[in-house]
C-alpha positions in Angstrom: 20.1 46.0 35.1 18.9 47.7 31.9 18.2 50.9 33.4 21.9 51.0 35.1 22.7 50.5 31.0 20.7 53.1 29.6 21.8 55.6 32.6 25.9 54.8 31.9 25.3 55.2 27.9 23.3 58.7 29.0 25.8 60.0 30.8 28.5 59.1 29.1 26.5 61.0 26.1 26.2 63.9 28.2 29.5 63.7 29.1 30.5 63.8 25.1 28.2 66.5 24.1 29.1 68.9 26.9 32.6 68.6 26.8 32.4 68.2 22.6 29.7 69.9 22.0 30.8 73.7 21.7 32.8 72.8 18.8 29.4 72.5 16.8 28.5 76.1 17.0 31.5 77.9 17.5 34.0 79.0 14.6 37.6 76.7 13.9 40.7 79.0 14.8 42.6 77.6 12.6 40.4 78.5 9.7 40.9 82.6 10.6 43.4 84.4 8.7 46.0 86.5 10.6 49.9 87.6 10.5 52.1 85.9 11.9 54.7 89.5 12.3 54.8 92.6 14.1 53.7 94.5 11.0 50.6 94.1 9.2 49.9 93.1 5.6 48.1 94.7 2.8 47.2 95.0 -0.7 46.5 97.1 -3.6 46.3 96.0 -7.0 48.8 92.8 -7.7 51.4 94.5 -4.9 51.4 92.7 -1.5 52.4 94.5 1.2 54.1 92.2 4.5 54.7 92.7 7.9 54.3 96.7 7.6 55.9 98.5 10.7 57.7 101.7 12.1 60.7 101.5 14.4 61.4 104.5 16.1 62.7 105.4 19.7 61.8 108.9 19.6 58.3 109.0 18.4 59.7 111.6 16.1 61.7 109.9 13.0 61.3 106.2 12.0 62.2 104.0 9.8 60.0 102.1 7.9 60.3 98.1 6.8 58.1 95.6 5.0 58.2 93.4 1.9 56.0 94.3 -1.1 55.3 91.4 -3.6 54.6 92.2 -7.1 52.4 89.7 -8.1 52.0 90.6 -11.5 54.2 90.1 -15.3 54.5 93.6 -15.0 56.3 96.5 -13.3 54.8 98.3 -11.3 55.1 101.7 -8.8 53.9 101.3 -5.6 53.1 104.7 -4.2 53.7 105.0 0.1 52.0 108.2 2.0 51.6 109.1 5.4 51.0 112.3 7.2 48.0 115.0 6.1 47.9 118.6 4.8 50.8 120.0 4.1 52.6 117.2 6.2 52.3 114.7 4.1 55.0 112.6 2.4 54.6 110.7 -0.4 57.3 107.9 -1.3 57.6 105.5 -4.4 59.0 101.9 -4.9 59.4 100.5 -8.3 58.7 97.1 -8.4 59.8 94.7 -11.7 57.5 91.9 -12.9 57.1 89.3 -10.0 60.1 90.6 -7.6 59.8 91.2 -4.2 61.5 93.4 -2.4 62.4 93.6 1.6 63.3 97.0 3.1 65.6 96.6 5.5 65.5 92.8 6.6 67.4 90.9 4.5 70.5 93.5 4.2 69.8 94.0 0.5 67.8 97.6 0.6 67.8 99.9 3.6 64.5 101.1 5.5 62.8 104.1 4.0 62.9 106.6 6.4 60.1 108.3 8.2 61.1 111.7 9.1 58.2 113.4 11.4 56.1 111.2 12.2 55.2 112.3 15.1 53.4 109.1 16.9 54.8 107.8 19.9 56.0 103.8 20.0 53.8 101.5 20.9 50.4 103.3 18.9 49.7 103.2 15.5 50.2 105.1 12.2 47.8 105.5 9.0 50.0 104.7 5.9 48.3 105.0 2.6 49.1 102.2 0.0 48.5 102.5 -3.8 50.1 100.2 -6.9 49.7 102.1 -9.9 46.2 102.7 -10.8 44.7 100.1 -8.3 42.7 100.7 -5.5 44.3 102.3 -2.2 44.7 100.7 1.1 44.9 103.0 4.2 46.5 100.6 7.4 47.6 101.3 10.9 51.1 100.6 10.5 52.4 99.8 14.5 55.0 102.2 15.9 57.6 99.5 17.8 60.8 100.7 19.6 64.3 99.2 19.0 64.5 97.3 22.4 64.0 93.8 20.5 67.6 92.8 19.5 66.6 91.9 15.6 64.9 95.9 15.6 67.9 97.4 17.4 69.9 98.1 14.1 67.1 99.8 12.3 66.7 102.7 15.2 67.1 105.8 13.3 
């Protein structure tokens, strides 16, 4: 009778570990950071750049959306860039103390526009990111096409 005991607690141990057990070893989900957006997020300096992206049917002109967070009492210039060599466009967005500022989703200011970019929807673009004197961030901003009805009115 014991030993019928012992073997029911052992499997039923076994049972725990094995269908439990993983869980020990392996990293929480949860607990990873990611964005929740079709852009991407970055930042340089006190600016916080949100859901980065590109719309664009053509691959050829696009129009660019995010929100960039100034997290700091004081204004600031947020410099944008993309494209090399003589290609390359620089754009700037001032920013006041702590205001944030959406491009194109809210209705309050447009998208900037992309002219020649030259990268075909559904790929990715380096755009260079740089508040004031900070540090730069380079990120691969995704390319998306207008065929998503809340994307549709920013086709250029």
């Amino acid at each position: 009778m014991k030993s019928r005991r012992l073997a029911s607690l052992a499997l039923v141990a076994a049972v725990l570990v094995g269908t439990s057990g993983c869980t020990l070893i392996s990293p929480q989900a949860t607990l990873i950071p990611y964005a929740p957006a079709d852009g991407v997020s970055a930042h340089t300096g006190d600016v916080a750049v949100r859901n980065a992206l590109i719309v664009s049917d053509d691959g050829i002109d696009g129009n660019f959306l995010a929100a960039f967070v100034n997290e700091s009492t004081d204004p600031v210039t947020l410099r944008v860039e993309y494209g090399e060599g003589s290609a390359k466009t620089e754009l700037t967005v001032r920013l006041d103390a702590s205001e944030a500022i959406s491009l194109g989703m809210d209705g309050a200011n447009d998208p900037l526009p992309f002219p020649d970019i030259d990268t075909m929807p559904g790929a990715t673009m380096p755009v260079y990111f740089q508040a004031g004197d900070a540090e730069g961030s380079l990120v691969e901003v995704p390319i998306l096409t207008g065929e998503t009805s809340y994307l549709e009115p920013f086709v250029p």
